[in-house]
VEXDO-499247 format. One record per residue (C-alpha): chain; x, y, z; residue in one letter. Coordinates in steps of 0.1 Angstrom, whole numbers, padded with zeros to 4 digits. Example, Ala and Ser with C-alpha at 12.3 -4.5 7.8 and 13.67 -1.06 7.14 Angstrom:
// VEXDO-499247
@unit = A&X = 0123&Y = -0045&Z = 0078&code = A
@unit = A&X = 0137&Y = -0011&Z = 0071&code = S
// end
This chain:
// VEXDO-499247
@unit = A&X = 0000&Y = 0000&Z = 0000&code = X
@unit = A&X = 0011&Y = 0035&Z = -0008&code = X
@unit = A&X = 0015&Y = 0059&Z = 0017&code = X
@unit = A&X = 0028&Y = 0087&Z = -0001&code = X
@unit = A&X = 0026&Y = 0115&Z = 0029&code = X
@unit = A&X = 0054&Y = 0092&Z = 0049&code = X
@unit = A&X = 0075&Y = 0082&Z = 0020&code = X
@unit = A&X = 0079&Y = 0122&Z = 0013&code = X
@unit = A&X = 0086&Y = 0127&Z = 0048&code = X
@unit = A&X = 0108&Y = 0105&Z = 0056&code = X
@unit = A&X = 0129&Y = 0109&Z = 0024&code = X
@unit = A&X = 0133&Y = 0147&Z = 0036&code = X
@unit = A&X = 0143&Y = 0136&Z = 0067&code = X
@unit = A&X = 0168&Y = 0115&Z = 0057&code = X
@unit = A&X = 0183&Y = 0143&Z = 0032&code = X
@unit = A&X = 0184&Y = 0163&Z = 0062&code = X
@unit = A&X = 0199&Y = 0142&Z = 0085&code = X
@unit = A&X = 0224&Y = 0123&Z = 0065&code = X
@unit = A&X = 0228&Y = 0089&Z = 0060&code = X
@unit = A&X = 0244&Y = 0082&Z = 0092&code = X
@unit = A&X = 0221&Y = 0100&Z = 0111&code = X
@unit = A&X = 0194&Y = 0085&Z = 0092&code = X
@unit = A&X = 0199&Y = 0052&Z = 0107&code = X
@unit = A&X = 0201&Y = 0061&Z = 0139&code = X
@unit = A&X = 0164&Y = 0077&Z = 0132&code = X
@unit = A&X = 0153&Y = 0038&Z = 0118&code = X
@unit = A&X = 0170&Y = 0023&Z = 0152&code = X
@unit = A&X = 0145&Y = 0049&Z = 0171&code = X
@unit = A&X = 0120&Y = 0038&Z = 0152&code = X
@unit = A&X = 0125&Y = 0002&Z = 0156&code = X
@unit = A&X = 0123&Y = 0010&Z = 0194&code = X
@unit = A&X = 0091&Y = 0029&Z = 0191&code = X
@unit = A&X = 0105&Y = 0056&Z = 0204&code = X
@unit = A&X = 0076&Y = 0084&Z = 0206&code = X
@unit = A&X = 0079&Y = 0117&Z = 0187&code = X
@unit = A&X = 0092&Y = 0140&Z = 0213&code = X
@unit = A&X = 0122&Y = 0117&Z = 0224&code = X
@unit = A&X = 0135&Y = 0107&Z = 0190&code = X
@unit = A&X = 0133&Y = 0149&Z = 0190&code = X
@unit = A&X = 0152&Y = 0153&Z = 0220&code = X
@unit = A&X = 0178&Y = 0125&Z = 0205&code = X
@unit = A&X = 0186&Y = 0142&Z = 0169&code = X
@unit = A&X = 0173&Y = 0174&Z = 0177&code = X
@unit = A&X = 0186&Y = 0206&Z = 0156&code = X
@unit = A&X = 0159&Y = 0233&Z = 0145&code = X
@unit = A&X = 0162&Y = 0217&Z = 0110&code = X
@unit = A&X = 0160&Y = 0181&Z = 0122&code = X
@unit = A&X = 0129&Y = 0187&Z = 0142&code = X
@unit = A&X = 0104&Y = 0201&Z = 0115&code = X
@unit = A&X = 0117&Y = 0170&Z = 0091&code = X
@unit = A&X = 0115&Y = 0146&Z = 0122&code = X
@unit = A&X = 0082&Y = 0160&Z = 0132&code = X
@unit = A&X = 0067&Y = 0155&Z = 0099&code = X
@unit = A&X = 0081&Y = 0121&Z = 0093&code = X
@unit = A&X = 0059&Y = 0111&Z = 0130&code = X
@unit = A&X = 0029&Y = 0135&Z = 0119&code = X
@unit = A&X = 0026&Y = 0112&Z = 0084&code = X
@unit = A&X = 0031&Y = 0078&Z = 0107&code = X
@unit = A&X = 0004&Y = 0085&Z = 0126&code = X
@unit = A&X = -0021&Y = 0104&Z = 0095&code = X
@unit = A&X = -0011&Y = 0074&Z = 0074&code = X
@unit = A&X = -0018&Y = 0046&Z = 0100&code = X
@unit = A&X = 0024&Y = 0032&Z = 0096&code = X
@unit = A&X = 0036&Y = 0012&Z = 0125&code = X
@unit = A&X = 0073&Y = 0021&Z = 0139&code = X
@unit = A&X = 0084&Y = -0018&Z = 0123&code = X
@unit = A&X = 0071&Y = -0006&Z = 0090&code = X
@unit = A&X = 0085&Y = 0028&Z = 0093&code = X
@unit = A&X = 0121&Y = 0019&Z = 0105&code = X
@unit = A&X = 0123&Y = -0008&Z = 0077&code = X
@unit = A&X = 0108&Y = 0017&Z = 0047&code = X
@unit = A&X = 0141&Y = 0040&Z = 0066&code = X
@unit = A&X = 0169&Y = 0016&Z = 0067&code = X
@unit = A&X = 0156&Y = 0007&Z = 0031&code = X
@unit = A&X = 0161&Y = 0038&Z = 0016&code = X
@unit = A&X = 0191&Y = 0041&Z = 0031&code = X
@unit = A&X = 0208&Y = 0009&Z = 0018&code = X
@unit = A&X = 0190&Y = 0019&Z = -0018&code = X
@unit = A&X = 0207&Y = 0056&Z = -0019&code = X
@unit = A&X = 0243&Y = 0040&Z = -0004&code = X
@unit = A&X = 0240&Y = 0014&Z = -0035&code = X
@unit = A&X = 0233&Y = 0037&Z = -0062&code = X
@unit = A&X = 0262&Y = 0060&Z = -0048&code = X
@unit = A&X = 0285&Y = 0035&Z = -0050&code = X
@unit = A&X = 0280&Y = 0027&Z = -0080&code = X
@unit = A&X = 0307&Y = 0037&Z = -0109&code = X
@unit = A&X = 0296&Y = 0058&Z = -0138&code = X
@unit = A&X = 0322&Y = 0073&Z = -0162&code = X
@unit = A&X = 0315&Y = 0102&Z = -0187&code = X
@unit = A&X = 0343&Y = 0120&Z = -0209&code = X
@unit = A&X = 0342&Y = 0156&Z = -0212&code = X
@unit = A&X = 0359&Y = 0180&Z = -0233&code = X
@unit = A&X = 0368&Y = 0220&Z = -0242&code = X
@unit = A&X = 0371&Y = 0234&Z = -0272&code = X
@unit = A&X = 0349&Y = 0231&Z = -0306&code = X
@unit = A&X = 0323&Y = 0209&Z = -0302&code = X
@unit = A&X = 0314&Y = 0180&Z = -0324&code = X
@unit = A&X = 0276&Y = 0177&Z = -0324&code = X
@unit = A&X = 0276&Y = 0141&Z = -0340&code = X
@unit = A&X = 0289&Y = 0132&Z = -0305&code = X
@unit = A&X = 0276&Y = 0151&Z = -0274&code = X
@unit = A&X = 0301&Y = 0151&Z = -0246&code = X
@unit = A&X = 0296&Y = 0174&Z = -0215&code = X
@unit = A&X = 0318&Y = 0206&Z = -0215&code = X
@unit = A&X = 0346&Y = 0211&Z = -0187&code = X
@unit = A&X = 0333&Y = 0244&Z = -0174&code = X
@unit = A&X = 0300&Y = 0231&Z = -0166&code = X
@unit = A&X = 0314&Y = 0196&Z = -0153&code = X
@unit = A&X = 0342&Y = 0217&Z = -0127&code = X
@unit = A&X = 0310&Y = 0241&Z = -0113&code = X
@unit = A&X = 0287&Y = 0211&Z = -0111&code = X
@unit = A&X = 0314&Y = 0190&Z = -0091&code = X
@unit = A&X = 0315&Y = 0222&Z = -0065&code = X
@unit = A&X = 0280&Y = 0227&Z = -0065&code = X
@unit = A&X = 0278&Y = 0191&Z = -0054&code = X
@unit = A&X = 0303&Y = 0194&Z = -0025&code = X
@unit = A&X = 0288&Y = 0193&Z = 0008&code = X
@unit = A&X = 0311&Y = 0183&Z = 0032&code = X
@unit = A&X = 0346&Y = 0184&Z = 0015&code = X
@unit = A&X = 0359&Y = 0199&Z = -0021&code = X
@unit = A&X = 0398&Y = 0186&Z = -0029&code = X
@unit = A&X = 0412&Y = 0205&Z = -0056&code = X
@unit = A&X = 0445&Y = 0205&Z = -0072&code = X
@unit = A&X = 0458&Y = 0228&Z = -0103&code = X
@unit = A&X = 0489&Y = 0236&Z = -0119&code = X
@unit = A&X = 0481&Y = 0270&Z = -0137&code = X
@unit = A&X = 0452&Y = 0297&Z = -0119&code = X
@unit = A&X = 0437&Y = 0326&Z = -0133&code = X
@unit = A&X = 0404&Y = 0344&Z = -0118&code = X
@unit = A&X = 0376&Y = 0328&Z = -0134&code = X
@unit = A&X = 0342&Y = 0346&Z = -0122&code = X
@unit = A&X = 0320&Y = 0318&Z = -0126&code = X
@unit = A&X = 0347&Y = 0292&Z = -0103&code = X
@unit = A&X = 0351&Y = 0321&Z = -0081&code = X
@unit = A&X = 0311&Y = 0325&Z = -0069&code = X
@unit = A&X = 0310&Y = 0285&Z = -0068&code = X
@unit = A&X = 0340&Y = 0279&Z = -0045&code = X
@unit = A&X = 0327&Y = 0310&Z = -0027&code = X
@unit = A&X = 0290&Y = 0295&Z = -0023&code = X
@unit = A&X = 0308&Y = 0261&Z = -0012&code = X
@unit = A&X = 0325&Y = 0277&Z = 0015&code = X
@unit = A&X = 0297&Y = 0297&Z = 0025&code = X
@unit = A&X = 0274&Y = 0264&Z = 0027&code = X
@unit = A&X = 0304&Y = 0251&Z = 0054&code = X
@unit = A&X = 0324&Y = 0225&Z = 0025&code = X
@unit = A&X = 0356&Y = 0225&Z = 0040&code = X
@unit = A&X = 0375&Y = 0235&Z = 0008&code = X
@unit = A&X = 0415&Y = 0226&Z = -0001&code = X
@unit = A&X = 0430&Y = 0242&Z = -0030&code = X
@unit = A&X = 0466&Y = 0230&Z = -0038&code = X
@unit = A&X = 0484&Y = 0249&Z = -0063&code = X
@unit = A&X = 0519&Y = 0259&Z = -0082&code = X
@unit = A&X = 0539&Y = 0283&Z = -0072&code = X
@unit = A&X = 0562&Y = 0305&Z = -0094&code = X
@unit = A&X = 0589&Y = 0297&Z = -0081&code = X
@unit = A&X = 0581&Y = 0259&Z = -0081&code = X
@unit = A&X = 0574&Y = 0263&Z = -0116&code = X
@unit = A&X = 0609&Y = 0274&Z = -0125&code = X
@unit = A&X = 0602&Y = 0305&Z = -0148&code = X
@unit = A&X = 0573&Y = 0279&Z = -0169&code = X
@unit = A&X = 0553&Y = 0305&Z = -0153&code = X
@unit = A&X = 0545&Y = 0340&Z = -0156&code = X
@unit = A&X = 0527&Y = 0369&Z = -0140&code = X
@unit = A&X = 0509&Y = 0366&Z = -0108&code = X
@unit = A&X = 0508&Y = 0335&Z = -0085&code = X
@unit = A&X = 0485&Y = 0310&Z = -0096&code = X
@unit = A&X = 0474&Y = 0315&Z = -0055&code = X
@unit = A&X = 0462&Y = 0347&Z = -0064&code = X
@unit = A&X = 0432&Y = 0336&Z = -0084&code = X
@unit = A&X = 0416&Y = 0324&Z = -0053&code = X
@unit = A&X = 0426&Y = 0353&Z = -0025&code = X
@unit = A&X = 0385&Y = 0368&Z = -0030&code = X
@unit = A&X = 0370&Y = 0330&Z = -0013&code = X
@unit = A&X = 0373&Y = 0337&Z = 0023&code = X
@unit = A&X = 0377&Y = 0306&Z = 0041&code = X
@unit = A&X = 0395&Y = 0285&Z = 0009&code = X
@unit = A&X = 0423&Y = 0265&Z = 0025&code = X
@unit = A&X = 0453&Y = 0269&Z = 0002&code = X
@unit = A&X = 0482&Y = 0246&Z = -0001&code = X
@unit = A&X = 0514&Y = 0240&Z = -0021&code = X
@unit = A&X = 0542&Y = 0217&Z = -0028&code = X
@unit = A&X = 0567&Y = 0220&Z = -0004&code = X
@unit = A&X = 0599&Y = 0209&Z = -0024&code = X
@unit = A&X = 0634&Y = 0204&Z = -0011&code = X
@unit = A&X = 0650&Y = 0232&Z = -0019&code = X
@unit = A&X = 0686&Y = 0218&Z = -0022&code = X
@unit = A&X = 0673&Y = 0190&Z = -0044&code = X
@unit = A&X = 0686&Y = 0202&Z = -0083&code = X
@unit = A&X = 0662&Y = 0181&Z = -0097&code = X
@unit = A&X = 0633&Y = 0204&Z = -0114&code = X
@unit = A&X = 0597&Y = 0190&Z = -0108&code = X
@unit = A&X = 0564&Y = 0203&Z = -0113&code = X
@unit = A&X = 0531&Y = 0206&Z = -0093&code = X
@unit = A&X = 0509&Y = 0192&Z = -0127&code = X
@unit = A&X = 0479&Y = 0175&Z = -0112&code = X
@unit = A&X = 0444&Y = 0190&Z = -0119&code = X
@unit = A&X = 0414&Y = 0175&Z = -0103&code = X
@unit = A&X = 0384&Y = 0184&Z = -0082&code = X
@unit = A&X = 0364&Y = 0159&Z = -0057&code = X
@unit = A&X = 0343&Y = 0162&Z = -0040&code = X
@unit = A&X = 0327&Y = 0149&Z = -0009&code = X
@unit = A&X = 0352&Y = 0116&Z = -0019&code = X
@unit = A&X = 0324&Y = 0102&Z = -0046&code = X
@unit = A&X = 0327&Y = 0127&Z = -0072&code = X
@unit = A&X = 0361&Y = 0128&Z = -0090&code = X
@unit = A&X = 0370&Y = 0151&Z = -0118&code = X
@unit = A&X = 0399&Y = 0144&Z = -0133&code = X
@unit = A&X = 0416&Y = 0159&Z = -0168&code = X
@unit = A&X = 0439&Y = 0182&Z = -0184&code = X
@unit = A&X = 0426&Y = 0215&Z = -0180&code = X
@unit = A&X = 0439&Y = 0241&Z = -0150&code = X
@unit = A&X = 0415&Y = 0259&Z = -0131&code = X
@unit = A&X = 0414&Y = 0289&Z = -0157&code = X
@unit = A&X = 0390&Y = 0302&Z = -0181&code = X
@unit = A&X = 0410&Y = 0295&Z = -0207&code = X
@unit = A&X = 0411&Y = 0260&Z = -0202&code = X
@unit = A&X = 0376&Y = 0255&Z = -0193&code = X
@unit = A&X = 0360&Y = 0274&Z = -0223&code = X
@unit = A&X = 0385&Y = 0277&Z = -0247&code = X
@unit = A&X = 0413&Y = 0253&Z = -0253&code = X
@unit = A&X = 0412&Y = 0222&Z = -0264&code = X
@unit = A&X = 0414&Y = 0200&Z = -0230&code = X
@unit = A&X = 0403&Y = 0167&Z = -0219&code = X
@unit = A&X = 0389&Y = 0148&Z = -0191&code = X
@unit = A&X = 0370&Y = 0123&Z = -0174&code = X
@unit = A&X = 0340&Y = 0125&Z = -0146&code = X
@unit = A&X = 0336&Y = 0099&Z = -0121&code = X
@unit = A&X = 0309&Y = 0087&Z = -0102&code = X
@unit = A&X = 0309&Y = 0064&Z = -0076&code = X
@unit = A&X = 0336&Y = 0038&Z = -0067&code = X
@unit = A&X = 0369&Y = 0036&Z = -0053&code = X
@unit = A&X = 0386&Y = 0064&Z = -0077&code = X
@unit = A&X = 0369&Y = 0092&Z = -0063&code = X
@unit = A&X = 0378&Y = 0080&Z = -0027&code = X
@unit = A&X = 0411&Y = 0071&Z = -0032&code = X
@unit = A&X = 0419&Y = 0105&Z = -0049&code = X
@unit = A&X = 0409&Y = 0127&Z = -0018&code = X
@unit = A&X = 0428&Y = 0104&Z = 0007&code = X
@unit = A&X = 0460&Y = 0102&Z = -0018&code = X
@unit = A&X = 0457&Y = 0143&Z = -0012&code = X
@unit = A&X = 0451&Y = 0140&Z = 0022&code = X
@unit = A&X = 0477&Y = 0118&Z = 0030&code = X
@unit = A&X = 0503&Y = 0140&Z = 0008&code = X
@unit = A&X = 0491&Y = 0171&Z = 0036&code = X
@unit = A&X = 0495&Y = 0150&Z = 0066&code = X
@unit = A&X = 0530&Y = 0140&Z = 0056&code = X
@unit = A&X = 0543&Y = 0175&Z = 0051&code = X
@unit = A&X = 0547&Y = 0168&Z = 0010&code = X
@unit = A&X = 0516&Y = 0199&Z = 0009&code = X
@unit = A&X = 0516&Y = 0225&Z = 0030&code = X
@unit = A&X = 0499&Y = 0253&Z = 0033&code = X
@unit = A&X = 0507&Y = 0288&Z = 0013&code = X
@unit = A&X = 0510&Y = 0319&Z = 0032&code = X
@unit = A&X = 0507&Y = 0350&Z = 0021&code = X
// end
């Protein structure tokens, strides 16, 4: 039987309290735990209108707490198994080829921020202020993504670039945590920073050739791949995180 009040209400719930969150909400449920102490359990100002709800359409919709923690931890397993779940799209800059429809690298770098809840890892070579990447890392931020940015230096780059510091295209984002490679400076070796990726929230991984510019995003000719899902996402952000923790990226100071 359909009960479409509580399905609704206890999908928004679970968006709003997160997976893990959500089942402790399903273990409440499978306790029979009465509105106002599952409140007092999870509560937030957020939590309790979605919470609320979700025992308002139990009760309007005649569900019992088995039915209603099962239809939870349900969802749950459903949205953790299409997440994990690998999908793989090219995308490109430059002229396009109508004949065969590929997603463009702007939209594909603002869509992976704009997806970014919790944590955006991003790693460039070159860096030039880009209005439209500007506002998205600044709206990320703003929604509390804890956001890394590891870039080249000039100096790293050995003269291979020119003008301002790539850093600089990011100074505007309050809150942007910026970080560099920290090279040994008696090593005579020369080595570059070249990586340029963006993931976020470890299950979206955008990986290619094109730096965090303009330039590369709209008009060269660049090329990448979006993933979805998987271990290559995951293993990305903890090969970056791993590379801070060591000392190998550190942060840049102004």
């Amino acid at each position: 039987m359909s009960r479409p009040r509580f399905e609704a209400a206890a999908e928004a719930a679970i968006t709003v309290l997160g997976l893990s969150r959500g089942k402790d909400l399903a273990g409440l449920l499978a306790q029979r735990r009465r509105k106002e102490r599952t409140l007092a359990e999870l509560a937030t100002p957020a939590v309790s209108a979605a919470v609320g709800e979700l025992y308002d359409a139990l009760e309007a919709e005649a569900v019992s707490f088995a039915e209603a923690s099962a239809y939870v931890r349900g969802y749950i397993a459903a949205t953790l198994r299409a997440r994990d779940e690998v999908q793989v799209r090219t995308v490109w800059s430059g002229p396009a080829t109508p004949a065969v429809p590929v997603r463009a690298t702007a939209q594909v770098l603002i869509d992976v921020i704009e997806e970014a809840r919790d944590e955006l890892l991003a790693m460039t070579y070159a860096a030039r202020p880009y209005p439209a990447l500007t506002r998205a890392l600044t709206e990320a931020v703003g929604r509390g993504v804890t956001t890394h940015v590891v870039v080249e230096t000039l100096a790293g780059a050995g003269g291979l670039l020119s003008g301002r510091e790539p850093a600089d295209a990011f100074r505007s984002v309050p809150g942007l945590r910026l970080w560099h490679w920290a090279r040994d400076p008696t090593a005579r070796t020369r080595s570059r920073q070249h990586a340029k990726l963006a993931v976020a929230d470890r299950r979206v991984l955008f990986l290619g050739s094109a730096n965090l510019t303009e330039s590369a995003a709209r008009r060269n000719i660049e090329a990448g791949v979006l993933v979805r899902g998987g271990e290559a996402p995951r293993r990305a952000a903890e090969h970056v995180v791993e590379l801070q923790r060591d000392g190998v990226l550190r942060p840049l100071r102004y």
